[in-house]
C-alpha positions as CSV (number, residue, x, y, z in Angstrom):
1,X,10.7,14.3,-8.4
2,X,8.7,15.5,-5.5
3,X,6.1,13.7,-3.8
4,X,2.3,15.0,-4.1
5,X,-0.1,13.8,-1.4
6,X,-2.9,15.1,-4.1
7,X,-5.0,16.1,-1.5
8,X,-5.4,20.1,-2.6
9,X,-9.2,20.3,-2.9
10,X,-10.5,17.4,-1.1
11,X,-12.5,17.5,2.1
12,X,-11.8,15.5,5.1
13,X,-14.2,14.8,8.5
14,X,-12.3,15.3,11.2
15,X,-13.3,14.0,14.7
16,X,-11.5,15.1,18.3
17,X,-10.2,17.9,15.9
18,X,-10.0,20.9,18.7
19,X,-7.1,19.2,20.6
20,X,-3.9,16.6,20.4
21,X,-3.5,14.7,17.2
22,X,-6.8,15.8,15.6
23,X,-5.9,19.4,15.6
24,X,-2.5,18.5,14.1
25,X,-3.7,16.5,11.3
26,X,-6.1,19.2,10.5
27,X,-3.2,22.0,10.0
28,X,-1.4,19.4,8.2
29,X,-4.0,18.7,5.5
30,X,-4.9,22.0,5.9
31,X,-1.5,22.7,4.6
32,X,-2.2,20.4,2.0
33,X,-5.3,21.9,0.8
34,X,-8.1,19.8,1.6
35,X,-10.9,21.3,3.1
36,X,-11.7,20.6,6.0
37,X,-14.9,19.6,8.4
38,X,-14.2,19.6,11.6
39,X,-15.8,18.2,14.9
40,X,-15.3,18.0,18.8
41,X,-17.6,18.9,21.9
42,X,-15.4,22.3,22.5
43,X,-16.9,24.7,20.4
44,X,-14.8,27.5,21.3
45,X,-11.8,25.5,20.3
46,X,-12.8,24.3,17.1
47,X,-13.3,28.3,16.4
48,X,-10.7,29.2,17.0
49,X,-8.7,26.4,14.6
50,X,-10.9,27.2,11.9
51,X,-9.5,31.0,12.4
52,X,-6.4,30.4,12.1
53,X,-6.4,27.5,9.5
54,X,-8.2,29.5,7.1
55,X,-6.7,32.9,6.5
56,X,-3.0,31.1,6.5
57,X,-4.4,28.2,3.9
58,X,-6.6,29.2,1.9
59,X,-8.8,26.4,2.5
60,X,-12.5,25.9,3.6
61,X,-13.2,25.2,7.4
62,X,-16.6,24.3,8.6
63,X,-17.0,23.7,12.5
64,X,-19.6,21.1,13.8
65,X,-19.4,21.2,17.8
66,X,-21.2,17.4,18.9
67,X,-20.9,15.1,21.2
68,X,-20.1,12.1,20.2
69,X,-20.3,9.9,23.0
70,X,-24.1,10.7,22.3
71,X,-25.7,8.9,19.7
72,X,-27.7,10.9,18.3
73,X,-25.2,13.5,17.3
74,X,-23.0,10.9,15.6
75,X,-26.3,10.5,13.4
76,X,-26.5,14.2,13.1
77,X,-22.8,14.3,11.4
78,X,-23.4,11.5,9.4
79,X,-26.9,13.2,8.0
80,X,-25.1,16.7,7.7
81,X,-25.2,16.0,4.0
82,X,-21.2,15.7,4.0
83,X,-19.9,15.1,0.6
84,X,-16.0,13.1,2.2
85,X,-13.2,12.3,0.7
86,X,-11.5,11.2,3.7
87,X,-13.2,10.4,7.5
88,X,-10.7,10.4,10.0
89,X,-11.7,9.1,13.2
90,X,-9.4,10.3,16.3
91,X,-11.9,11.2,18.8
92,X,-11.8,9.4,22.5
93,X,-9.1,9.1,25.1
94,X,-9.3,6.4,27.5
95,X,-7.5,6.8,31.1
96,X,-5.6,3.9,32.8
97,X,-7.5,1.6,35.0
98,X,-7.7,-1.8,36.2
99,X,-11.1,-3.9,35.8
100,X,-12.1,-3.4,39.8
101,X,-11.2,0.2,38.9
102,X,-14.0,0.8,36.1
103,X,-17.7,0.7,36.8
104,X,-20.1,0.0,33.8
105,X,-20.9,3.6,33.2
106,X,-17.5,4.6,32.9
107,X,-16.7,1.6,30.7
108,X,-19.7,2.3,28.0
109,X,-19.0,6.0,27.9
110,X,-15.5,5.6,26.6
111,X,-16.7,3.1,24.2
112,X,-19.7,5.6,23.0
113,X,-16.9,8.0,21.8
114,X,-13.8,5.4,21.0
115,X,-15.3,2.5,19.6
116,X,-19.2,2.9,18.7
117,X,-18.7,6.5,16.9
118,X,-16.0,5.3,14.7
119,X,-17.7,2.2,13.6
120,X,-21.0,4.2,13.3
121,X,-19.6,6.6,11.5
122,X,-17.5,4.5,9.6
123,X,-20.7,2.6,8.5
124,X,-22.2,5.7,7.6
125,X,-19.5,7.2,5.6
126,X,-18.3,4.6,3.8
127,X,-21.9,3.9,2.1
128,X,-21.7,7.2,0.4
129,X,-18.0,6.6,-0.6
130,X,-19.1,3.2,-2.2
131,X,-21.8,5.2,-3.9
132,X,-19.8,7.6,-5.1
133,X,-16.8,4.7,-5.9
134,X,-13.9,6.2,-4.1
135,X,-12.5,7.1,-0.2
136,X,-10.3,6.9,2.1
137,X,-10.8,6.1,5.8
138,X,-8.6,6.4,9.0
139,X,-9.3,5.2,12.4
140,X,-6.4,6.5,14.9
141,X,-6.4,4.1,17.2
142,X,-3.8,3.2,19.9
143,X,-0.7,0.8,20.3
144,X,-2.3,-0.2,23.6
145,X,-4.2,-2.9,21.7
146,X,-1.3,-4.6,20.4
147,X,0.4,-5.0,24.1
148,X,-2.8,-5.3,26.6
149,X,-2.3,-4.7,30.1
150,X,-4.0,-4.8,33.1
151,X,-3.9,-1.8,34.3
152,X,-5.2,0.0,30.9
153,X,-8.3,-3.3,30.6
154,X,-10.9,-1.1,28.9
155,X,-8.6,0.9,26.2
156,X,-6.2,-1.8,25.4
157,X,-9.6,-3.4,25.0
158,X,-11.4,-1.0,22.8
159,X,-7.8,-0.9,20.8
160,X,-8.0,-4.4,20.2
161,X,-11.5,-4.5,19.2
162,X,-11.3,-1.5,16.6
163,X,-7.8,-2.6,14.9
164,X,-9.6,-6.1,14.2
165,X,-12.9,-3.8,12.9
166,X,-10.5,-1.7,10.6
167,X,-8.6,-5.0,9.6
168,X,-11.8,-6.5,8.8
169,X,-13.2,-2.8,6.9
170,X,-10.4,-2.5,4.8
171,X,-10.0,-5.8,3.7
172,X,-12.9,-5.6,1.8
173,X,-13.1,-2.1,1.0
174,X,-11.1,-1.6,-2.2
175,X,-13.8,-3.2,-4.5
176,X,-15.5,-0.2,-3.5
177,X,-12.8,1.8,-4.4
178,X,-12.3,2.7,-0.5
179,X,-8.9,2.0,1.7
180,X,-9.7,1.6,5.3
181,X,-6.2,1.8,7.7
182,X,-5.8,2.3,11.0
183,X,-3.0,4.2,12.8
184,X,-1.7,3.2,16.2
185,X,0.5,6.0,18.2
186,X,2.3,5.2,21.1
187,X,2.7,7.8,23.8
188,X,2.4,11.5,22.4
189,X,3.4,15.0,24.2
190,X,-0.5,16.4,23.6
191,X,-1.2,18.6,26.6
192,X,-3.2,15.7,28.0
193,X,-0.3,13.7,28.6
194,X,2.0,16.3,29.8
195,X,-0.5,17.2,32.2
196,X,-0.9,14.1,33.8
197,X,3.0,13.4,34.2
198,X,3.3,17.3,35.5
199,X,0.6,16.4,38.4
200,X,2.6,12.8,38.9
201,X,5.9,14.5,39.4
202,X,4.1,16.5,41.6
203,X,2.8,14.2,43.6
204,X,5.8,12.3,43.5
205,X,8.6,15.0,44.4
206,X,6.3,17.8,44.5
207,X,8.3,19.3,41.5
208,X,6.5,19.0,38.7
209,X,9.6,20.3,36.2
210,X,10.4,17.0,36.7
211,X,7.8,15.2,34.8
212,X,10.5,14.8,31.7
213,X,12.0,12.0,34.1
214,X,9.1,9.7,33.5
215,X,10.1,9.9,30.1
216,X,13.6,8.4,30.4
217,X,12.4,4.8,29.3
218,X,10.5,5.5,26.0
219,X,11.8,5.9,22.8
220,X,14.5,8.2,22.4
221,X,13.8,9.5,26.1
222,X,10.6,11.0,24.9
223,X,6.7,10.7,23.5
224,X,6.5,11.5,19.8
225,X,5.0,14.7,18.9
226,X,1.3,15.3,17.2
227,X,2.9,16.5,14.1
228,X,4.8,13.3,13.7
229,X,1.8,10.9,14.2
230,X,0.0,13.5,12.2
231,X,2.5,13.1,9.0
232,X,1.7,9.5,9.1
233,X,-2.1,10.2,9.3
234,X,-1.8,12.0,6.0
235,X,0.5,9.8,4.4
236,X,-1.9,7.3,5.1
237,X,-5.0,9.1,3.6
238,X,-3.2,10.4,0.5
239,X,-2.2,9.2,-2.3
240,X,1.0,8.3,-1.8
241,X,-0.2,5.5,0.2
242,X,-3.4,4.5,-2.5
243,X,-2.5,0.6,-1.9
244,X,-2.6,0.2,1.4
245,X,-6.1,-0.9,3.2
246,X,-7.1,-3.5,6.0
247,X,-3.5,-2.0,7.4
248,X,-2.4,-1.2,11.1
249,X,0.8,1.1,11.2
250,X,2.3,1.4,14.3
251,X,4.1,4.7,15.0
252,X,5.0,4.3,19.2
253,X,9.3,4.0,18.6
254,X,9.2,0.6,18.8
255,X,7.6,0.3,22.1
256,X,5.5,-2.8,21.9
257,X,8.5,-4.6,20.6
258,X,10.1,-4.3,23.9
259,X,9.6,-5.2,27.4
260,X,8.0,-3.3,30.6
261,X,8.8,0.0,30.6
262,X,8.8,0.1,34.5
C-alpha cells in the first residue's frame, strides 16, 4: 500500500520561503498539493517560486514579501485573515560568533526573526487552529541547540531556547487537536553555506574549488541537501506523522552524537 501524506488541498504558511530549506519544502508540498502562502523579505524571489510552483502543480501560491525581524509585519501575517492548516516556521539564519564578538543590536535582530517571529506567530496561529480543532505546526530549528558552543553563543542559544518552546507547545497541543514538532538540521549545502566555505577556501588557499575539503569531517563527507531536510519537514506536517507533537527530530548525520569536528 502506498503511503499518502494527505496533504492535497491544504494550505501551509511558509516563512524564509524564497531561499534554502523554505523554498524546498514549498516545492515539496507543493508537489503534494497543498496550497501554499508564502513569505520572505525578497519579493522578487518569492515571485518568481510562485511562477514556477504553480503552472507545474497545480496548486495555489499567494506571495506575502515582510520583514519579519519587524514586528509589526509578523502581526500583519498573522491578521492577513489566513485560514492554515500547517505554519512552518524556517525563517532566520544566525552567523558564528563568540559573546565578545556580538553587540546587543546584532544579538536582538537575530532573535526578532529566529526566535520572537516563530513564537509570535506560533501564538497567533495556533489560536485559530484551536478554534477551528485541528493543525499542524513546525518550527525548523537547528542542531546547534543540542551541542552549544562558544563560538556559535547566540544561535546555539536561540536553538536551545525555541526546541524547549516547541517541547513545551506541543506537549500540550493535541487536546486542541494541534501537533507542534520541531526539526533540527545539521549543516545543509543552501547557497548560504556554500558561499561562505567558497570565500574560506579562498582565503585559505586562494582556491575556492576547494571549499568541498572543509567538508571531509561531516557526515558522509558532506552537508545534507534542502530536499532531504525538506522530506522530513513534510513527513512531519502530514499525516503520516499525526502522533507525533512536543517532538525534536534531528536530521544533521549524526553529528551531535560525535566529537569536534576540527
Amino acid at each position: 500500500m502506498a503511503l499518502e501524506t494527505n496533504l492535497k488541498g491544504r494550505s501551509a504558511v511558509i516563512t524564509g520561503a524564497s531561499e534554502g530549506i523554505g523554498r524546498a519544502t514549498a516545492w515539496l508540498l507543493a508537489s503534494e498539493g497543498a496550497n501554499l502562502f508564502l513569505t520572505a523579505r525578497n519579493a522578487d524571489r518569492l515571485a518568481e517560486l510562485k511562477a514556477e510552483l504553480e503552472p507545474v502543480h497545480g496548486v495555489t501560491v499567494t506571495c506575502i514579501p515582510l520583514d519579519l525581524t519587524m514586528s509589526e509585519d509578523q502581526a500583519k501575517l498573522s491578521s492577513a485573515g489566513i485560514s492554515a492548516d500547517i505554519l512552518i516556521n524556517s525563517a532566520g539564519s544566525i552567523p558564528k560568533g563568540r559573546i565578545d564578538e556580538i553587540d546587543d543590536q546584532e544579538w536582538r535582530g537575530h532573535w526578532d526573526l529566529k526566535v520572537f517571529s516563530t513564537i509570535n506567530l506560533c501564538r497567533d496561529f495556533y489560536a485559530a487552529m484551536k478554534a477551528r480543532g485541528n493543525g499542524v505546526i513546525l518550527n525548523v530549528i537547528g542542531n546547534g541547540g543540542e551541542k552549544p558552543v562558544s563560538d556559535y553563543i547566540c544561535g546555539g542559544a536561540a536553538n536551545a531556547a525555541l526546541m524547549a518552546f516547541t517541547r513545551a507547545l506541543g506537549g500540550d497541543a493535541p487536546k486542541d487537536g494541534i501537533r507542534a514538532v520541531g526539526l533540527n538540521p545539521g549543516p545543509v549545502a543552501t547557497e548560504k553555506l556554500v558561499g561562505m566555505m567558497k570565500k574560506a577556501a579562498r582565503d585559505k588557499w586562494d582556491d575556492e574549488s576547494r571549499y568541498n575539503e572543509f567538508l571531509t569531517p561531516f557526515a558522509f563527507e558532506r552537508a545534507a541537501t534542502v530536499e532531504e531536510i525538506a522530506n522530513m519537514a513534510v513527513f512531519l506536517v502530514s499525516d503520516l506523522s499525526s502522533y507525533t507533537s512536543g517532538t525534536i527530530v534531528t536530521v544533521d548525520g549524526g553529528m551531535v552524537h560525535k566529537g569536534p569536528l576540527f
